[in-house]
Structure formats: structure tokens, C-alpha cells
N, C-alpha and C positions, 0 to 999 in steps of 0.2 A: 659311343654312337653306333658300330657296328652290331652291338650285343641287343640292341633295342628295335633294330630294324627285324620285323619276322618275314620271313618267307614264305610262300604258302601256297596251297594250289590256284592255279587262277591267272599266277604268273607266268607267263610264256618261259617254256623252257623248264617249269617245277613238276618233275611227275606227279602227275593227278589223283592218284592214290595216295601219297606221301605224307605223314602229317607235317603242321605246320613248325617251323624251326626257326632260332636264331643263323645267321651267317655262319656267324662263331661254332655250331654245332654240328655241320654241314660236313666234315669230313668223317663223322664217326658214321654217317648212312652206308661208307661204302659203296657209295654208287659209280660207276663204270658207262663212259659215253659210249662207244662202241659195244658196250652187252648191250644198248638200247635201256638203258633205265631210267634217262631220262626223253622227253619228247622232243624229237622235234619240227618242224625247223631249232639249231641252238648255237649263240654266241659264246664262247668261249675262250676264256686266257690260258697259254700253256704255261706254269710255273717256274720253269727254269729261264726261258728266253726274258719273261717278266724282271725275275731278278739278276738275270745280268744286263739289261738294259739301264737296268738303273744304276746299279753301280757302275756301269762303262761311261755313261754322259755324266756321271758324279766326276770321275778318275779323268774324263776328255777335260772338262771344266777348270779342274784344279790343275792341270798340267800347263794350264794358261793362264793362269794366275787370276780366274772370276770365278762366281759362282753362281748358280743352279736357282732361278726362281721357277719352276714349272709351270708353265698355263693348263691350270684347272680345269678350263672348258673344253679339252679335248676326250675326259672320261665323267670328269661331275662325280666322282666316287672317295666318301671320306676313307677308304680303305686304302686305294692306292696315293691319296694324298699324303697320310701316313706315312708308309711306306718310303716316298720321296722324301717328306723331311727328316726322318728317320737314318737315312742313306746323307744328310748331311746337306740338302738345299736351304740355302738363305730363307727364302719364305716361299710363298705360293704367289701364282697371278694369274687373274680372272678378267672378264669382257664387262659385267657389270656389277652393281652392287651388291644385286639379290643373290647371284653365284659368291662373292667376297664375304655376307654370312654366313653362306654354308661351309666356305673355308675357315672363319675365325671359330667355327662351331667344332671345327672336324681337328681345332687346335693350332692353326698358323695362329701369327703374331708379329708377321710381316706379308703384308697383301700389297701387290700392287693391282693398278685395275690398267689393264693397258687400252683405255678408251678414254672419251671426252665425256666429264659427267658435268649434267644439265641442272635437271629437273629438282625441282623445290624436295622433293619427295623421297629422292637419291642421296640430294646434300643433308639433308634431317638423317638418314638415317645413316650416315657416317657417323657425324656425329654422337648419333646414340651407340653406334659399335665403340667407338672409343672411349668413350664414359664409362661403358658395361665392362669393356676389358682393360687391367693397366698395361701399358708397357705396349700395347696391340699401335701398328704402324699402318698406314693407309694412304696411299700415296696413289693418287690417279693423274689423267694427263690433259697439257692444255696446249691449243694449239690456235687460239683467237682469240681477238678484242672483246668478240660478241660474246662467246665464251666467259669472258672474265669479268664482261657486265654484268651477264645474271652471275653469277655468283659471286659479285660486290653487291649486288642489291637484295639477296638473298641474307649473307652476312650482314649486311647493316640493321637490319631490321632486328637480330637477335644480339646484343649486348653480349657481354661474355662468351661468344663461340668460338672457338678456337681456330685460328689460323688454318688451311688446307695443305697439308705438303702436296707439291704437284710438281711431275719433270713436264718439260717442252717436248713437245715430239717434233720431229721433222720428218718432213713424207719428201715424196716424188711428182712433178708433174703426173698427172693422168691415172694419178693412187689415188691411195682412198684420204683418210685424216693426214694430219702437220701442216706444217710452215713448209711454202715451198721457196724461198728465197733465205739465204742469209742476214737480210738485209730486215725481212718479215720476221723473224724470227727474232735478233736482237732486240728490235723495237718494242715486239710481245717483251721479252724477258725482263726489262728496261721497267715497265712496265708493270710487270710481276712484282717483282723486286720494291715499288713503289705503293704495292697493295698492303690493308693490313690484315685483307680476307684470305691471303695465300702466302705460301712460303716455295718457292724456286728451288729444287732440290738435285735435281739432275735432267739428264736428256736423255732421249731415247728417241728410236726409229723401228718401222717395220720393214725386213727385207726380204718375204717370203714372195711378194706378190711378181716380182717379174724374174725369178728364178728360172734356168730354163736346164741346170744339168749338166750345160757345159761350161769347162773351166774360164776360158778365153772370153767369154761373155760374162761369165757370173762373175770374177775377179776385178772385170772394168766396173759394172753397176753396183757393187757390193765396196767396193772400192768409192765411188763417189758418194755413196747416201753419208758412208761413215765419214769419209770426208769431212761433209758438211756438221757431221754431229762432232766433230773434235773441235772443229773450226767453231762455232758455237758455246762449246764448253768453254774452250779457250779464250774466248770473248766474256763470257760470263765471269770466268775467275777475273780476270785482268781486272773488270772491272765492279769486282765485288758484288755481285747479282744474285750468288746463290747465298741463300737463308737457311744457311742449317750450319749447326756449330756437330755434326757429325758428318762422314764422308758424303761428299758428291756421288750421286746416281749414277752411270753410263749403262740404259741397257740396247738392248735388240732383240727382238725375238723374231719365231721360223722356225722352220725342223728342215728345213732343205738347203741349206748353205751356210750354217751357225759355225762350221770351219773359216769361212772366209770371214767372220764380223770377229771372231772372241776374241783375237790378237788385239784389233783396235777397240777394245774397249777398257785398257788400262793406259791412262794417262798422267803424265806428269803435269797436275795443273797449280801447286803450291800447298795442295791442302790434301787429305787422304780421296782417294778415289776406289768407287767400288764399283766393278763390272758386274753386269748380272746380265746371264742368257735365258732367255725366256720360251726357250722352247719347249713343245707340249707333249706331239703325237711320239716323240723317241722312245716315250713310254712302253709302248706297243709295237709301234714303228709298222710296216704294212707290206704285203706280199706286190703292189704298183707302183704308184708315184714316188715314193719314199724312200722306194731299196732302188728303185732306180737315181735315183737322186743322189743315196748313199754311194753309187760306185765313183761319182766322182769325187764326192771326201773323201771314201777311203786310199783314192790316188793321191788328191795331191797328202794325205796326212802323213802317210804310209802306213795305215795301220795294216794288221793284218785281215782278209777279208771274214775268215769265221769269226775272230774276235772281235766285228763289230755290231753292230745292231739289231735284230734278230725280228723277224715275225713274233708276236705272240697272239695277235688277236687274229681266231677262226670263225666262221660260222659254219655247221656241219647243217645237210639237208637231205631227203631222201628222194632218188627217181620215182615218181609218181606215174610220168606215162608215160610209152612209146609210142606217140599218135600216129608218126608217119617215117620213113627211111631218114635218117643223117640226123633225126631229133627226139632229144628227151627233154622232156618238164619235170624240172627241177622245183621241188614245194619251197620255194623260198623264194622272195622279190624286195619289194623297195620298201615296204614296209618291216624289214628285217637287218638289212645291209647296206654298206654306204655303197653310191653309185652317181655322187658327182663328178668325179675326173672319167673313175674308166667303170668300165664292167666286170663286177666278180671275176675273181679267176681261180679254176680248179687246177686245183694243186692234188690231193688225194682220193685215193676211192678205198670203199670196205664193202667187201660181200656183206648182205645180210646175214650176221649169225657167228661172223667173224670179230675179232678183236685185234686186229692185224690189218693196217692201212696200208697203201703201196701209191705211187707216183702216177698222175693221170697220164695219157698219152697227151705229148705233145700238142697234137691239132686240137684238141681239145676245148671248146672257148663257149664264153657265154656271151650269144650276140644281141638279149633282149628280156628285158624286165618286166611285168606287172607289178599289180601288188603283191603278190605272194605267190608269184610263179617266176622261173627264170627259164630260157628258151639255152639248151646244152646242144652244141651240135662238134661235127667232127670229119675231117678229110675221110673221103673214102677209103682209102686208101689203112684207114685201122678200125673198117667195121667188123672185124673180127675181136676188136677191145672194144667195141662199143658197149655203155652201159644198159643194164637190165632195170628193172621193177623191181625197187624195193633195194635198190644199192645205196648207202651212203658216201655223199657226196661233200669232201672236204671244201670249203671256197676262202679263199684270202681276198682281202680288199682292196681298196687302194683312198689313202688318207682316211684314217680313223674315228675322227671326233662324230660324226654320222650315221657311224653304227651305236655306238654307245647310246645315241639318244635316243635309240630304238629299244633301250633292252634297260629295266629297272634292276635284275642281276644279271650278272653271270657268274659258272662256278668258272674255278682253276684248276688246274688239270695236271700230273705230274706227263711223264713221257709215255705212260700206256694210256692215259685217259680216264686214270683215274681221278675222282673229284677227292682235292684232297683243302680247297678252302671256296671259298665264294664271296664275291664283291656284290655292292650294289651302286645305282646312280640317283643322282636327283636332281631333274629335267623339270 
């Protein structure tokens, strides 16, 4: 898949001179970010953070006895999906169907979808992905009556289609999807269980959504959702509910408190049980939300603090103008980088002409976006580092999946910034 994808000018981010290439051939250019060889504004993976983030959430995973489905929708790129299962994850998992082709295409063969799927149009083309692939697993999620009508009356109409594996989700008050009672939720499975359009396979929860970074808070809420998903399971086995003559499901996915769920999701329920953490952005993981989020895993885990999670995705831009005292415009905006939680934040700067980054000053901050501009300002107090016209300007994120869907490649970069492979996405 990655050999067929070409490159070419046109693409944000591909020198405009350059002829067109496979991925795959991308390291033999030579080309160097900071020599400016290529344009930018440019998103970029740094190679080594890349690969040890992946093996470090492989190695956190197995030390708890589950394993590794990745959510797909945080990069969309058959390259790093790859790479994940490669590194030893169970399967892949996506948001909706049309992303779970481009994973069966990119070589999974275990997809989960961790969403409610509907639509006439959605269930046909399950369907057709399992026919096409043997041995390929598809397993998406239910969490209603109404839910399970359309697709009893979807199924009845076609004779011979095969059963849906599907786990229950359970949600939270004032979340988004699941069963929010106990009591809703058995009934559904009861239910399930009774269909001959589905088959009951596990349970799962999402616990990213009221995360807040601190322990004493995270441990109580993180603590009850899973609760609820034992307490469920456990109802399920007792009373014969789940349909599958291979192990029961338990997952959860997040990337901001997957320390607190992975213990509870191996269970003694009489029959094999398989945990699966479904987190995504680890991949990358991000210079905001994320690394701040990380320092309370990395307390309570105890790991050590370098040997965990790393930045890898940058966006580099150039000062463009010095319009007025305490401000520079930055060529790069919302149509390049993610900016739903916080605002870019510089982290490095490079003279013009240099290959040699260094550390922003402190005060340093981005207080405001366009589409293709960002507003750089700075305490008076170090307008003697203040940036010039035509500096390149390193920026880290904060939560991942949003820049990616700004950018069809990016290359990879070893520790000087040289390109030594390049990804792509498909948005």
C-alpha cells in the first residue's frame, strides 16, 4: 500500500522542484528540514520518539496482562498502522466503517469499530469486508433497543448473513454513547443474546471524556465506569449471554488515563477473557494535553519519567513579520495544526541557514490563530531573544488526531532532521 501511494509536488510540505516519488523512496532524496529543503509551513514525525513509543505502550500493555488494539483515527496512515501491528498489537480500531476498510486494506484482521453502527449501507459493507477477507474479525458496538431494531430488520431481510459480533458499551451520565444503568444494560444484552442478527462478545467503555489529570479524581471515576463494565460482564457470564465459543472482549480506550482501566480489564469470568486497550494518540503522544496528563501515570506507575512517552509529532514554521513590538506572525494556523484543547506551543527555534535548533525562551507562547497565521508574542522582559524574519519556528501540539487530518504526508526525521522515511494519511 505504501509503495503505490506517490508523492508529489502540490502536496503541502513536498519541495516544489522535486520529482514525484513513492514513500518508500523518500530517504534516498537526502533531504534535510532545517537546510530548508523542504517548504514550509511542515508536520513532521521525529523517528526515534516514533519508535519507542511504540514499543513502550506494547511492553506497558503486556506487563498487565492485555493487549494493544490501536485507534486508527488518531493518524489514518497504513504506515504507522503497520508498524503497530508489527510491534505485536491484537488488531486495530476505528470510529467508523469506511476508516475499518482502509485498516483491513493496510492488513488488520482484527478491527474493532468502537462506535454504534446504523446505517443500511454500513451493515452491507461489513458484511462484504468479511466475505472478501477470511479469517478478518469485525466487531462493533451496541448500546440500544433502537440500535438493535434496525439492525434485526436490516438482517432479516437478507437470508444467509451472518451474525454481527458486537460488545455492549457502557457510558457515563452526561457522556456521549452506552447503557447508563446496570439495569439498561443487562436487559440490552438479554436481549442480544436472544438475536439471531448478533452475537454478544464482550464489553467495553470509554474513559477519556471526564479525565482531568489528577490522581484522587481520575482513580474515583475511572474506578466506577470500570466497575460497572465487570459488573456487567459478570452478569453476562453467569448467565450465558455471551455468543462466542472464543475469549470474551473487555475493552477501553483513551490515551489519558489507560494506567487506571488496564488492571481492570482481565477478569475471572469462567471462560478465556481478553483485555484490549484502545488507545490511539500514544502513538505520537503531544508536547499539551497529553504529556501533561502523562505525569500523573508516570507517578502513580513509577515509571521512569524519560523512559516514557515522547513527543514525536512537530510542526516547524517560519517568522514571517514583525508587525509591531512583543509580536511575530508565525506562517502557520489552523489549517495546519491541532488547536482544539490548547494553543501551539513553541518549544524550538533555528536561525535561518542553521541546522542547529535550540530551546524557545520561556514566555514565549502562541495567543492566537488564523488560518495560516499564528500570533508569537513574548514577556518583555526577553526582547533581546525575541524572534527575527525568517527564523524557523518549532511548534508542539496538544492532542494529535487534528493535525494529522491536515496533512496527506509527513516525512520522518532521524535526530538532525534528516528525512530518512515518510508516511501518508487517508482523510
Amino acid at each position: 500500500m505504501t509503495a503505490k501511494l506517490e508523492l508529489r509536488p502540490g502536496l503541502k510540505g513536498y519541495p516544489h522542484d522535486a520529482a514525484a516519488m513513492s514513500a518508500l523512496d523518500i530517504a534516498a532524496a537526502g533531504w534535510n528540514v532545517l537546510a530548508g529543503d523542504l517548504p514550509l509551513p511542515l508536520a513532521l514525525l521525529k523517528r526515534d520518539a516514533l519508535a519507542h513509543n511504540i514499543a513502550w505502550m506494547q511492553r506497558f500493555a503486556a506487563a498487565r496482562g492485555v493487549d494493544m488494539a490501536p485507534h486508527g483515527k488518531t493518524t489514518m496512515s497504513a504506515q504507522l498502522f503497520r508498524r503497530q501491528l508489527d510491534a505485536g498489537a491484537w488488531g486495530l480500531t476505528f470510529a467508523n466503517v469506511t476508516q475499518a476498510g482502509l485498516g483491513v486494506a493496510a492488513g488488520a484482521r482484527r478491527i474493532l469499530i468502537a462506535n454504534q453502527v446504523i446505517a443500511d449501507a454500513d451493515l452491507a459493507q461489513i458484511q462484504a469486508l468479511l466475505a472478501a477477507h477470511a479469517g478478518l474479525r469485525i466487531v462493533f458496538l451496541v448500546d440500544s433497543l433502537a440500535q438493535l431494531g434496525l439492525i434485526e430488520a436490516w438482517h432479516a431481510g437478507r437470508p444467509g448473513a451472518a451474525a454481527f459480533e458486537v460488545m455492549l458499551e457502557m457510558g457515563v451520565s452526561g457522556g456521549r454513547t452506552g447503557c447508563r444503568s446496570l439495569a439498561e444494560a443487562a436487559s440490552l444484552a438479554r436481549r442480544l443474546h436472544a438475536s439471531a442478527a448478533l452475537r454478544l462478545v464482550g464489553v467495553e467503555c470509554y474513559e477519556g471524556l471526564a479525565a482531568k489529570g489528577n490522581t484522587a479524581d481520575d482513580a474515583v471515576y475511572a474506578d466506577a465506569l470500570l466497575d460497572s463494565v465487570q459488573a456487567l460482564a459478570r452478569l453476562a457470564a453467569a448467565e450465558g449471554l455471551f455468543d462466542t465459543d472464543q475469549e470474551v472482549l473487555l475493552s477501553a480506550g483513551g490515551s489519558a488515563i489507560f494506567d487506571l482501566v488496564a488492571g481492570r480489564l482481565k477478569l475471572d469470568l469462567g471462560q478465556p477473557v481478553r483485555g484490549l486497550l484502545r488507545s490511539g494518540c500514544y502513538v505520537t503522544h503531544d508536547h499539551g494535553h497529553y504529556s501533561r496528563m502523562l505525569a500523573a501515570v508516570v507517578q502513580r506507575c513509577g515509571c521512569a519519567e524519560g523512559d516514557s512517552l515522547r513527543p514525536a509529532l512537530e510542526i516547524w514554521a517560519q517568522v514571517q513579520s514583525r508587525p509591531e513590538p512583543g509580536l511575530a506572525i508565525v506562517a502557520a494556523g489552523r489549517r495546519d495544526l491541532s488547536f482544539d484543547i490548547d494553543m501551539p506551543l513553541p518549544f524550538a527555534r533555528a536561525q535561518l541557514g542553521q541546522r542547529q535548533s535550540s530551546p524557545t525562551p520561556p514566555s514565549w507562547r502562541i495567543t492566537g490563530l488564523n488560518d495560516q497565521h499564528a500570533y508569537l508574542r513574548w514577556a518583555a522582559a526577553d526582547e533581546a531573544l525575541a524572534p527575527v524574519v525568517g527564523e524557523r519556528i518549532g511548534l508542539g501540539i496538544s492532542h494529535p488526531c487534528t493535525t494529522f487530518d491536515k496533512w496527506a504526508w509527513m516525512p520522518v526525521v532521524d535526530a538532525d532532521y534528516g528525512v530518512v522515511d515518510a508516511i501518508t494519511t487517508r482523510f
